[in-house]
N, C-alpha and C positions, 0 to 999 in steps of 0.2 A: 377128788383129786384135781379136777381140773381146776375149779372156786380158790384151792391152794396154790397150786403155781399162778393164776393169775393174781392171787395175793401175793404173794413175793415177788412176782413180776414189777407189780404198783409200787412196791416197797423200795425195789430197785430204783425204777424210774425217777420216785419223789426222793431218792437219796442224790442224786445223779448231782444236783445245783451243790449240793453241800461239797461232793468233792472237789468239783468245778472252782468254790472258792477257796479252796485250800492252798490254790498256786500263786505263787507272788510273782511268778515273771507274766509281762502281759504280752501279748504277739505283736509281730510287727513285720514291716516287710525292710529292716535293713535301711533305711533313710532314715538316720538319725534327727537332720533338719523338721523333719515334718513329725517327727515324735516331739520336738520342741512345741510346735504349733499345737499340738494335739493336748499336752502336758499343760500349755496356757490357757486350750479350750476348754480345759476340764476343771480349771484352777488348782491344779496342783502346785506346790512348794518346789516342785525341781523333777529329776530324772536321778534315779539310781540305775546306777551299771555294776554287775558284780562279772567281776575279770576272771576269769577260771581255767584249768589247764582240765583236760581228765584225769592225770596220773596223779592230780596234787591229791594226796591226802588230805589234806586243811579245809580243800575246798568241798571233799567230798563230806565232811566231817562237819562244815556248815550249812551245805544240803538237808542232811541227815537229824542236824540237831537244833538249828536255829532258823532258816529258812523258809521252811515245812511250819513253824509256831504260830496257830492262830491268833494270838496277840501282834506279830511282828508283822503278819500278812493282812490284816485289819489294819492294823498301824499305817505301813508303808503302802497300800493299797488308796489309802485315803488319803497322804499325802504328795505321796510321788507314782511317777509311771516307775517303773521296773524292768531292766534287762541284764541279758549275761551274755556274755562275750567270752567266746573259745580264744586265748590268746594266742595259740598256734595256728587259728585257719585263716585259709584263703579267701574263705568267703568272702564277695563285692557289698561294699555299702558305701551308705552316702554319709558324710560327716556333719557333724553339728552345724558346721559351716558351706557346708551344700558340695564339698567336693569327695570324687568318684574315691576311694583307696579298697582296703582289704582289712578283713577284725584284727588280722595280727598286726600291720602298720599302727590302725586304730589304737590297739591295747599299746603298745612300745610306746607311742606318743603320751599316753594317761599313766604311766606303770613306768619311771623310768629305771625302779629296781631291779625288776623281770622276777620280783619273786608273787606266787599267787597265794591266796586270794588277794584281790583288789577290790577295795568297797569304795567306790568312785561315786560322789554327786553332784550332779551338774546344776548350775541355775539357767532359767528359762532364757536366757542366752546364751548355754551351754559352754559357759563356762567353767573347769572342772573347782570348784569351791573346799569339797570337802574329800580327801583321801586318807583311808586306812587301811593298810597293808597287814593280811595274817589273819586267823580265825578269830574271832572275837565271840563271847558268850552272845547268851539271848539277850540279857539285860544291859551288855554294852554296846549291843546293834540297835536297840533299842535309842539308846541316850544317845548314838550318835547319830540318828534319825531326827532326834529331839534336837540335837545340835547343830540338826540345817534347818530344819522348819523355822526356829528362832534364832536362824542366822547369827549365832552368837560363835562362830568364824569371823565374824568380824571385828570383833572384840577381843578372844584368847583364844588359847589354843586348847585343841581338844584334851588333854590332860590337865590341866587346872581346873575347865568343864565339871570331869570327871571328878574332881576333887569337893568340889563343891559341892555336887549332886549324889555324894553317898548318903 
């Protein structure tokens, strides 16, 4: 009996890293500036911010179906840092640009729709480069990850991108 639970125990334990990488958002203490610094120390491609309300359906609905995808959290994990931003809170942080505000000031500045989701990319001078506003499947968060790694925002726009790349 006991040989059993310490084997499920181990089981447990050596599962623990697997779930560990299932999360695409990575931690951070709210100083956006110094997640820049951190994003160029790691050589990442840029900063993704995904804008979210709690009540949005859409957002909950790209949680639940695209977010969570070991392909997308591989993908984005290796090229960008990752965060999400309540567009309603209060909460204090520091901006890309090193000044004191609040996530919902933050989000209104990047979202000047106010509709969520918000799939915001920033480049490593935080500046916002690539915006997609509304759920998008797995395989077109996908191509639009693809479509800042290879900066091809600078070129067309993401819908001819997309036309190309079916």
């Amino acid at each position: 009996m006991f040989n059993k639970f310490m084997a499920l125990l181990l089981g447990v334990f050596l599962a623990l890293p697997t779930f560990a990488e299932t999360e695409l958002f990575d931690q951070h203490f709210n100083d956006y500036s110094e997640n820049l610094s951190d994003a160029e120390d790691a050589k990442k491609d840029g900063v993704f911010v995904f804008f979210f309300m709690d009540d949005c359906p859409f957002c909950q609905k790209m949680e639940r179906q695209v977010l969570n995808q070991d392909a997308v959290v591989k993908y984005f994990k290796s090229h960008f840092l990752n965060y999400k931003i309540n567009v309603e809170s209060d909460l204090e942080l520091v901006d890309f640009d090193g000044n004191n505000t609040i996530e919902r000031v933050f989000a209104k500045k990047h979202n000047r729709i106010g509709a969520t989701p918000v799939l915001a990319f920033f480049d490593l001078q935080g500046n916002r480069v690539v915006r997609r506003t509304g759920f998008v499947n797995q395989q077109e968060f996908l191509l639009l990850g693809k479509y800042m790694v290879e900066k091809a925002y600078l070129e067309e726009n993401f819908v001819r991108y997309k036309r190309k790349h079916r």
